[in-house]
C-alpha positions as CSV (number, residue, x, y, z in Angstrom):
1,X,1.9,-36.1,10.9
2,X,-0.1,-33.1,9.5
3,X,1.8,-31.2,6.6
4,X,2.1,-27.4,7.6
5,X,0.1,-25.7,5.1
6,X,1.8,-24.1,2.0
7,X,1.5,-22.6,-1.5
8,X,0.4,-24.7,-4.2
9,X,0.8,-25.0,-8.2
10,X,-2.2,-23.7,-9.7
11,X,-1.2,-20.8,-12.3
12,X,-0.4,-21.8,-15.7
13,X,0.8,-19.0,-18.3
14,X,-2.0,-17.3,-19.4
15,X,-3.1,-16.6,-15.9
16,X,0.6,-15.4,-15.0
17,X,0.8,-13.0,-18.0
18,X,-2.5,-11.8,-17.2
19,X,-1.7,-11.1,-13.2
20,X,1.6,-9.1,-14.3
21,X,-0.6,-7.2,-16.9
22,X,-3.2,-6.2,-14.2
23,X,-0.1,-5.3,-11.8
24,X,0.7,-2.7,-14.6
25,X,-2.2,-1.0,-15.6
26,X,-2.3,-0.5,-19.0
27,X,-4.8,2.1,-18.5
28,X,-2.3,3.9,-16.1
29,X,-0.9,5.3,-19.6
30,X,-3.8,7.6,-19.9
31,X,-4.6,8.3,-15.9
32,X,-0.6,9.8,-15.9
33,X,-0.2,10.8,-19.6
34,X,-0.6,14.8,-18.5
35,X,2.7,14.3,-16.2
36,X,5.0,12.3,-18.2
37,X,3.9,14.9,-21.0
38,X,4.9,17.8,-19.3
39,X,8.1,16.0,-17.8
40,X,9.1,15.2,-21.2
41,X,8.3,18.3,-22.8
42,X,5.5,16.7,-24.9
43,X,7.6,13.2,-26.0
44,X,6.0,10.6,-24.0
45,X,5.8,7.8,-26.2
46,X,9.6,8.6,-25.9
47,X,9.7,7.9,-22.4
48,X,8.0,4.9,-22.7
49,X,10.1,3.5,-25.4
50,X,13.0,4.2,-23.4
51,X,11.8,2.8,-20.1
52,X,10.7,-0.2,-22.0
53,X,14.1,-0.9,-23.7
54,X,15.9,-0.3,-20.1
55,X,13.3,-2.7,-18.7
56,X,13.9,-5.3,-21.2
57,X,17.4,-5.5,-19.8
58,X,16.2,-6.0,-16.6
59,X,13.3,-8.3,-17.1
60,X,15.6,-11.1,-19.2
61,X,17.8,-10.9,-16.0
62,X,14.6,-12.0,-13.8
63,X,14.0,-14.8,-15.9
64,X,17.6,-15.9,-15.9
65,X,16.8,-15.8,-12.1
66,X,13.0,-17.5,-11.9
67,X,15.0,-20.6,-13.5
68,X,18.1,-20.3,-10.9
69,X,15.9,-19.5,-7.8
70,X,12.3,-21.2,-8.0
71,X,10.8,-19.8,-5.5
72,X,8.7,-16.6,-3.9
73,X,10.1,-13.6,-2.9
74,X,11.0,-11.8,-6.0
75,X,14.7,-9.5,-6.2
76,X,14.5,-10.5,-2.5
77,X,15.0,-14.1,-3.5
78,X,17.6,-14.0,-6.0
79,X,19.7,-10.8,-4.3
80,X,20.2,-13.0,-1.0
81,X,20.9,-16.2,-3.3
82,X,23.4,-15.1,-5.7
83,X,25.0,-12.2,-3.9
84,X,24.9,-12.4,0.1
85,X,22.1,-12.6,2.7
86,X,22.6,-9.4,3.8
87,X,22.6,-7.4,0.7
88,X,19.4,-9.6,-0.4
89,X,17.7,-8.4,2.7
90,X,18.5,-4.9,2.5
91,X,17.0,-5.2,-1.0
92,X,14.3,-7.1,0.1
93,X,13.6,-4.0,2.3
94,X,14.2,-1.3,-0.3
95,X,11.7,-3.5,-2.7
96,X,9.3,-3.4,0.1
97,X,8.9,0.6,-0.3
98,X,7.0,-0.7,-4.4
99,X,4.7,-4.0,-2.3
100,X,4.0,-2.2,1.2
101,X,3.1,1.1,-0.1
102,X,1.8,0.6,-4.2
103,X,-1.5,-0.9,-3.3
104,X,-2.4,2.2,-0.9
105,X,-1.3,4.4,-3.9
106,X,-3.2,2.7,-6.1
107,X,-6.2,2.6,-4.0
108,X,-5.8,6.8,-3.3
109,X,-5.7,7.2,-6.9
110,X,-9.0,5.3,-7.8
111,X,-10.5,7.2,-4.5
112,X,-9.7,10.5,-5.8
113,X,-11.0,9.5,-8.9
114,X,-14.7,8.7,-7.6
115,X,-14.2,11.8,-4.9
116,X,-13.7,13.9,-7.5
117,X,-17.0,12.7,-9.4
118,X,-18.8,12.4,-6.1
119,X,-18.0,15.3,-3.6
120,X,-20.4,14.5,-1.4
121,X,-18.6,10.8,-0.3
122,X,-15.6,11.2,1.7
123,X,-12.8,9.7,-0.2
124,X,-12.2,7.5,2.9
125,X,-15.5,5.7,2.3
126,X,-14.0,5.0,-1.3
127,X,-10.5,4.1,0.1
128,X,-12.0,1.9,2.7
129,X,-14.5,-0.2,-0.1
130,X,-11.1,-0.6,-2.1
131,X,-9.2,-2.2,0.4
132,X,-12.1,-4.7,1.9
133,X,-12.8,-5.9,-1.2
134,X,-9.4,-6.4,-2.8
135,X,-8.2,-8.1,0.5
136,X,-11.6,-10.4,0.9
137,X,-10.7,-11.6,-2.5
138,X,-6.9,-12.4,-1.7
139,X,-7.8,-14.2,0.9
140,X,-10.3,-16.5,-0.5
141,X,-7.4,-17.3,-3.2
142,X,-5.9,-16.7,-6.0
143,X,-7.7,-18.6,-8.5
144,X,-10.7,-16.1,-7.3
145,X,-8.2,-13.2,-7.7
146,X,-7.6,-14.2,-11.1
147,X,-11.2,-14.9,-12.0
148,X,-11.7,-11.6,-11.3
149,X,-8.6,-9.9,-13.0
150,X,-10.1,-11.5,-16.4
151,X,-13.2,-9.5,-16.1
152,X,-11.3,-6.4,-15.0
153,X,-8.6,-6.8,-17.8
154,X,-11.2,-7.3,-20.3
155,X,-13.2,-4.0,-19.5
156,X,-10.2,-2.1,-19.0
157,X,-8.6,-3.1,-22.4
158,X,-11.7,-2.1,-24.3
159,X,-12.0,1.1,-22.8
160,X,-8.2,1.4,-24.2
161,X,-9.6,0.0,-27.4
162,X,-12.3,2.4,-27.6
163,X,-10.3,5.6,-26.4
164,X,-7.9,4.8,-29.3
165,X,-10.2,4.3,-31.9
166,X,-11.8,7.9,-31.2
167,X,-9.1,9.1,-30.7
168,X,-7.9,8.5,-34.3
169,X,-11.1,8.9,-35.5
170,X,-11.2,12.6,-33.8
171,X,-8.0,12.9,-36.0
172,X,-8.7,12.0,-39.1
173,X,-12.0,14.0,-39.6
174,X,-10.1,17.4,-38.2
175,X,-6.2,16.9,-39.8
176,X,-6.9,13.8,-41.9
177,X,-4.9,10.6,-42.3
178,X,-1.4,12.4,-42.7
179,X,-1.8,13.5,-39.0
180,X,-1.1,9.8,-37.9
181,X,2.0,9.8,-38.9
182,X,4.1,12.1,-37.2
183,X,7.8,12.1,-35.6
184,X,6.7,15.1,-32.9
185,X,5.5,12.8,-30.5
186,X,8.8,11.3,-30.1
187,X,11.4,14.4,-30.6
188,X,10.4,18.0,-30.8
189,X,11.8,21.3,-29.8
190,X,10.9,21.4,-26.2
191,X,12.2,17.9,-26.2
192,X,15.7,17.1,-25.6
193,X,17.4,13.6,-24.1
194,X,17.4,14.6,-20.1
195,X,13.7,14.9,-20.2
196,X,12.9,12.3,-22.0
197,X,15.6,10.3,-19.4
198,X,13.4,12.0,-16.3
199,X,10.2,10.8,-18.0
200,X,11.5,7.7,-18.3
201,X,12.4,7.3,-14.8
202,X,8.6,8.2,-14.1
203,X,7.1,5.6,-17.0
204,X,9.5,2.5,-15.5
205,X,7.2,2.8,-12.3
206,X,4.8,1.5,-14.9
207,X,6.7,-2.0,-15.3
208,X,6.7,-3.0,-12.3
209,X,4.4,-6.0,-12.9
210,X,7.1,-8.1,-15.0
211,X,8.8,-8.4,-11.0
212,X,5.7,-8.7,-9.3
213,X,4.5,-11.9,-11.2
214,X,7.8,-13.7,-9.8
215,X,6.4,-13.3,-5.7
216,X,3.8,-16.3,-7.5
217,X,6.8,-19.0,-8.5
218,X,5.6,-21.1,-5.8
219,X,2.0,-21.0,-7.0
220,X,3.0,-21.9,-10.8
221,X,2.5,-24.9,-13.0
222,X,6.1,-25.7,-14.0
223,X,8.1,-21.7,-13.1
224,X,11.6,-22.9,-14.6
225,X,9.9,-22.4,-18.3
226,X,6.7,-20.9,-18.0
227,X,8.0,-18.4,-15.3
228,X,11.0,-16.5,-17.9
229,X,8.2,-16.6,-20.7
230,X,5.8,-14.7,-18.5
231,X,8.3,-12.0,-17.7
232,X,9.0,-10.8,-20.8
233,X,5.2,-11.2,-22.4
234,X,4.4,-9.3,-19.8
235,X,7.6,-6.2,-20.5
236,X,6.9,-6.6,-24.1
237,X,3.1,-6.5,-23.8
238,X,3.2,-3.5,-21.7
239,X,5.3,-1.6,-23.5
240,X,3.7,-2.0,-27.0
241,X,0.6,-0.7,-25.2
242,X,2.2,2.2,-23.0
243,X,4.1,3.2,-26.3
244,X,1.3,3.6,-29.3
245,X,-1.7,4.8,-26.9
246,X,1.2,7.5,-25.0
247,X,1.4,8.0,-28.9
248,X,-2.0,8.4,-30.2
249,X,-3.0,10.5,-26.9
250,X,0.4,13.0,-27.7
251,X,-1.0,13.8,-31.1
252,X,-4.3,14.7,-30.0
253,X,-2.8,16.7,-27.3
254,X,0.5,17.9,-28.8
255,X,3.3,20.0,-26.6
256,X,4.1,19.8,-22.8
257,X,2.5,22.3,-21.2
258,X,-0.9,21.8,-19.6
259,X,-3.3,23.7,-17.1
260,X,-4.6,20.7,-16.3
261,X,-2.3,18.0,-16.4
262,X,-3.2,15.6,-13.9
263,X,-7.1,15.1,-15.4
264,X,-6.0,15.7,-18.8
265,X,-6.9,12.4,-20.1
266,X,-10.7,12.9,-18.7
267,X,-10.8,15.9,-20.8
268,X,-9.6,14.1,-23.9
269,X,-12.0,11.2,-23.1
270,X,-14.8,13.7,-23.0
271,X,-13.7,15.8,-25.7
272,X,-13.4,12.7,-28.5
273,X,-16.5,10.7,-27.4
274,X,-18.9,13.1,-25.2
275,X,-20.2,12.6,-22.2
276,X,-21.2,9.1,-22.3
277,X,-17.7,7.9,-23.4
278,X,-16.3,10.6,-20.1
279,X,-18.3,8.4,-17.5
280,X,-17.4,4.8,-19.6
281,X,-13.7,6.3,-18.9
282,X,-13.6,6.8,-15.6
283,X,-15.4,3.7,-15.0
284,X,-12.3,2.4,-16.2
285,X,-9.6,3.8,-15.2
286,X,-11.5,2.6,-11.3
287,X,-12.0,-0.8,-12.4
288,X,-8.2,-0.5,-13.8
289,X,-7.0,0.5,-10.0
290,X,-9.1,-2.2,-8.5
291,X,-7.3,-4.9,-10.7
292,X,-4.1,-3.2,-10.4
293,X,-4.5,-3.3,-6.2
294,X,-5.8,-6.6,-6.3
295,X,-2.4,-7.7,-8.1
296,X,-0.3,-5.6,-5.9
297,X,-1.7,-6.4,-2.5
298,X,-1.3,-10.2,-3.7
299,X,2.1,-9.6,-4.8
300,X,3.2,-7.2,-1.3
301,X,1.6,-10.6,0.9
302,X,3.8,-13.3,-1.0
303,X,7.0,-11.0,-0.2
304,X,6.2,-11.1,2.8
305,X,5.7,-14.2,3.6
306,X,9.4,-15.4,1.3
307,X,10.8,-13.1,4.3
308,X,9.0,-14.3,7.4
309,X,9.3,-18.1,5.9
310,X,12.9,-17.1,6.3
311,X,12.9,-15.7,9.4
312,X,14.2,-12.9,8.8
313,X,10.6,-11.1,9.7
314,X,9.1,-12.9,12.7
315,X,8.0,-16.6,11.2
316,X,4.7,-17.0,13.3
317,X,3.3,-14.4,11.7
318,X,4.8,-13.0,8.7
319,X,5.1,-17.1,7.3
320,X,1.5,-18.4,8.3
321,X,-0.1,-19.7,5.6
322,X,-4.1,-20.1,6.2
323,X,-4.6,-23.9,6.6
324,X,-8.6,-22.7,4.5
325,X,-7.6,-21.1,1.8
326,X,-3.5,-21.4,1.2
327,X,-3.5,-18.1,1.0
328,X,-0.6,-15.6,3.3
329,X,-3.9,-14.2,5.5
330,X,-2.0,-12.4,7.5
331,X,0.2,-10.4,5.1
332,X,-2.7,-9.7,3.3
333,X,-4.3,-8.1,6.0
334,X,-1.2,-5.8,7.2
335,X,-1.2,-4.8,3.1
336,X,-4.7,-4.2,3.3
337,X,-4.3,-2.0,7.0
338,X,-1.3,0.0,5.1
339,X,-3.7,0.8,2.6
340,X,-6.1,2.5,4.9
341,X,-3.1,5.1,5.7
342,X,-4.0,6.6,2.2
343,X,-7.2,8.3,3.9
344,X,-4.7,10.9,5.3
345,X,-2.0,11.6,2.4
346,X,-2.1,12.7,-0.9
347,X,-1.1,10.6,-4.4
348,X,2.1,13.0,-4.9
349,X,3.6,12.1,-1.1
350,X,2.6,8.7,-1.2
351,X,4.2,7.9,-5.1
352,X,7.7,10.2,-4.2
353,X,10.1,7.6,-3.0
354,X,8.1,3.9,-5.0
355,X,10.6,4.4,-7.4
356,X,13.8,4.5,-5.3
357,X,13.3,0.8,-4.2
358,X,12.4,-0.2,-7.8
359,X,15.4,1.0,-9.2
360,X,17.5,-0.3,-6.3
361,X,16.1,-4.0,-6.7
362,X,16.2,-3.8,-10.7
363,X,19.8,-3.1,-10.8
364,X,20.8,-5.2,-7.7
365,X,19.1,-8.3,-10.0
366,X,20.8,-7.3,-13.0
367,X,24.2,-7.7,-10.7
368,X,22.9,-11.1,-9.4
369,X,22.9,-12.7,-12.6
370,X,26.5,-11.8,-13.4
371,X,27.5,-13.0,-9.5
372,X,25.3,-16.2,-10.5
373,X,27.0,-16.6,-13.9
374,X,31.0,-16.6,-11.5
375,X,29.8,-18.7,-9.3
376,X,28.9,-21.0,-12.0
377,X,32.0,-20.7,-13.8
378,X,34.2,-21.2,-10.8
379,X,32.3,-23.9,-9.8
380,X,32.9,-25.9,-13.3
381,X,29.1,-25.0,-15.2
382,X,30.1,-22.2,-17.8
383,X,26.8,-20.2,-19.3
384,X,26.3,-18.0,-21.9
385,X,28.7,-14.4,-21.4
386,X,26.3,-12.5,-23.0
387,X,22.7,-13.6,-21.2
388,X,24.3,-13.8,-17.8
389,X,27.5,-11.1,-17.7
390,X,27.3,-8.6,-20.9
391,X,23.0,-7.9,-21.0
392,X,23.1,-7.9,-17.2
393,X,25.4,-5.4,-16.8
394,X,24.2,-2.8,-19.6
395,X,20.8,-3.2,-17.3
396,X,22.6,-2.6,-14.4
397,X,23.8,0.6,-16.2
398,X,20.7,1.6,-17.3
399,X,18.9,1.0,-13.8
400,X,21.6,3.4,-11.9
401,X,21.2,5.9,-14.9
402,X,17.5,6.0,-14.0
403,X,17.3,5.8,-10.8
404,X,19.8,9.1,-10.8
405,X,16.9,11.6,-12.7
406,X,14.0,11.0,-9.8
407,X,13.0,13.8,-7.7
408,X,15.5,14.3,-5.3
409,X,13.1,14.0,-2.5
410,X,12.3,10.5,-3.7
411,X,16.0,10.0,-3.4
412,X,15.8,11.5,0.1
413,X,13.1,9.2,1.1
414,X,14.2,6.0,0.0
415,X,17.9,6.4,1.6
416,X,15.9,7.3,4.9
417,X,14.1,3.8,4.2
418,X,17.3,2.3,3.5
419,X,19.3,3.3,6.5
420,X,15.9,1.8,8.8
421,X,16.7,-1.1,7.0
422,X,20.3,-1.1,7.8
423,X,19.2,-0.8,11.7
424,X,16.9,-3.6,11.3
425,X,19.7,-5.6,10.0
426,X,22.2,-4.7,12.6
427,X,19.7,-5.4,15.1
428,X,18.9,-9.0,13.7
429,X,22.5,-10.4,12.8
430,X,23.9,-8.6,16.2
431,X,26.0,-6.0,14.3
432,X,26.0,-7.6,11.1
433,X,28.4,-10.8,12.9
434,X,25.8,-13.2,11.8
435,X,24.1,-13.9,8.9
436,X,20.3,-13.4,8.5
437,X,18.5,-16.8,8.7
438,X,18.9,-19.2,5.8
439,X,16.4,-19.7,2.8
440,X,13.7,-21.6,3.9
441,X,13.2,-24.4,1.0
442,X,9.6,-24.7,-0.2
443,X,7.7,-27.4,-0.3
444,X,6.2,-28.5,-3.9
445,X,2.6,-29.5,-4.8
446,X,0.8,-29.6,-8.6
447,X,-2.9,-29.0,-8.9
């Protein structure tokens, strides 16, 4: 009897930390560095140090999870495990806001980029290339995908390298060598802790590829140790970067008030290096959205396959695996035809309510790993207090805290989401008498 084709074990470490770093984007630092400035009142590299110590929290509590619950389907996965099927799919739907909807963001944003720079093409024309190009590679596989993320990481970390190293330079030959070292950047007097909590909440968006890399546990060599490694390289990677180069750019570009916020980094770029290093950067910061959707879109198809495979979206089509390429076709397609809906909005409406389901799955994980840790104990397997109850809960905290100082119109949003979700639910499990379907167990292959 033919095997129904499935995932298979193909990513190894490197490729994992590599796929969460493209997810995140370190070059998103500089594309949003005007708004988290002026949110923060000119502390950014505060922001980012405090997102990256909230998220630190969070990420050692997916890892505690990837080991529990093998398998794809992210906070979905371990939510509906740990807790109950029915909170795990109403997270599962709340988390859906960050895979459905990032990829068209991320595509809008490297449109307006090139529109900007070329008037003349329609942004739609720019839109439309990003999405056919990102979803032909997803579906030929995602060994392609991560051939590709290598080149795109490596020209995307050198135009960091580069900006940096003018940057400093640019520095040192106006204010010298003292000007590196400076405490502004981190605490001044239009700075004070509530915007530097409200940045925050805007920089975690930028971490979101620490959870995306656990949609691919079915597709890794070995997930129950490489999986928890590649979580946190991936935070603690991040972070170091968002943090010194949200650093370098603030003392270049001191205070929080700007004219131009949202192309402030282009004007940096062409101020420090001219107009030769102005074109290298915004060839970057559009290869960086490329990798970054490429990730995303991979990551938003794997979700949705961990739910049809369930059944708790319809099987047939949401859990078809292409019998060609093992790849979730289908899925990758509706990502790819949700994309195209960025022709018609703009990056602020489609980025306002991302964050709501982020924060909602981040803390919701956090509580699973405490409900995994009782379950345990009751059950005669005692773990470690402080890795499964007392670190969970601070990021539990921490997530609630956060997810408090977005926009209330985010907040509007996302419950809107939510309560659909609800309906969905009631609708499926017949006013919530019956439990969604169980976990479909997935069946293992190495390569």
């Amino acid at each position: 009897m033919e095997q129904t084709p499935h995932l298979i074990r193909t990513l190894r470490l490197p490729s994992l930390v590599l796929f969460g770093l493209a997810y995140l984007t370190p070059l998103i630092v500089l594309a949003i560095f005007g708004v988290i400035a002026e949110t923060t009142g000119g502390a950014s590299p505060s922001a980012y140090l405090l997102a990256l110590v909230a998220m630190l929290f969070t990420a050692h509590s997916y890892g505690r999870m990837s080991v529990a619950h093998p398998v794809a389907g992210s906070a979905y996965t371990y939510v509906r495990r740990s807790i109950e099927p029915r909170v795990g799919f109403l997270v599962g739907w709340a988390i859906l806001l960050d895979y459905l909807f990032l990829p068209m963001v991320i595509w809008l944003i490297g449109g307006s980029y090139l529109n900007a720079q070329f008037p003349g093409v329609p942004i739609g024309v720019w839109i439309l290339g990003f999405v056919v190009i990102t979803t032909l590679l997803n579906l030929i596989g995602i060994k392609v995908a991560e051939k590709a993320n290598y080149m795109l990481m490596t020209f995307q970390l050198l135009v960091i390298a580069i900006f940096v190293a003018l940057t400093i330079g640019t520095l040192v030959s106006t204010s010298g060598a003292d000007a590196l070292i400076s405490a502004e950047p981190f605490i001044n007097d239009t700075s004070n802790l509530s915007t530097i909590a409200a940045g925050a909440a805007i920089a975690a968006y930028s971490f979101l590829g620490f959870d995306a890399v656990t949609t691919l546990t079915e597709e890794a060599v070995e997930p129950t140790k490489t999986m928890p490694k590649a979580i946190m390289l991936i935070a603690v990677i991040g972070g170091a970067i968002f943090v010194s180069v949200s650093y370098i750019t603030q003392l270049i570009r001191p205070g929080g008030f700007f004219e131009n916020s949202s192309s402030l980094a282009s004007d940096i770029a062409l101020q420090i290096g001219g107009q030769l290093f102005a074109a290298i950067f915004l060839a970057g910061l559009v290869v960086a959205q490329f990798a970054s959707g490429l990730a995303a879109q991979a990551s938003g198809s794997r979700l949705l396959y961990a739910m049809g495979r369930d059944g708790v979206l319809p099987r047939r089509v949401f859990g078809y695996i292409s019998a060609k390429f093992r790849t979730p076709a289908f899925n990758l397609i509706v990502t790819g035809a949700v994309g195209l809906i960025a022709i018609f909005l703009d990056v602020a409406t489609s980025t306002s309510f991302i964050n709501f389901g982020a924060f909602t799955a981040f803390a919701l994980v956090n509580v699973s790993v405490i409900a995994y840790y009782l379950r345990q104990r009751k059950a005669g397997h005692p773990l470690n207090p402080v890795g499964y109850l007392a670190l969970p809960a601070v990021g539990a905290l921490i997530d609630a805290f956060l997810l408090t100082q977005l926009d209330p119109t985010a907040i509007t949003l996302g419950l809107i989401w939510l309560g659909v979700g609800v309906v969905v639910l009631a609708i499926s499990t017949r006013g919530f008498r019956n439990a969604p379907p169980d976990m479909a167990e997935p069946e293992k292959e190495t390569v």
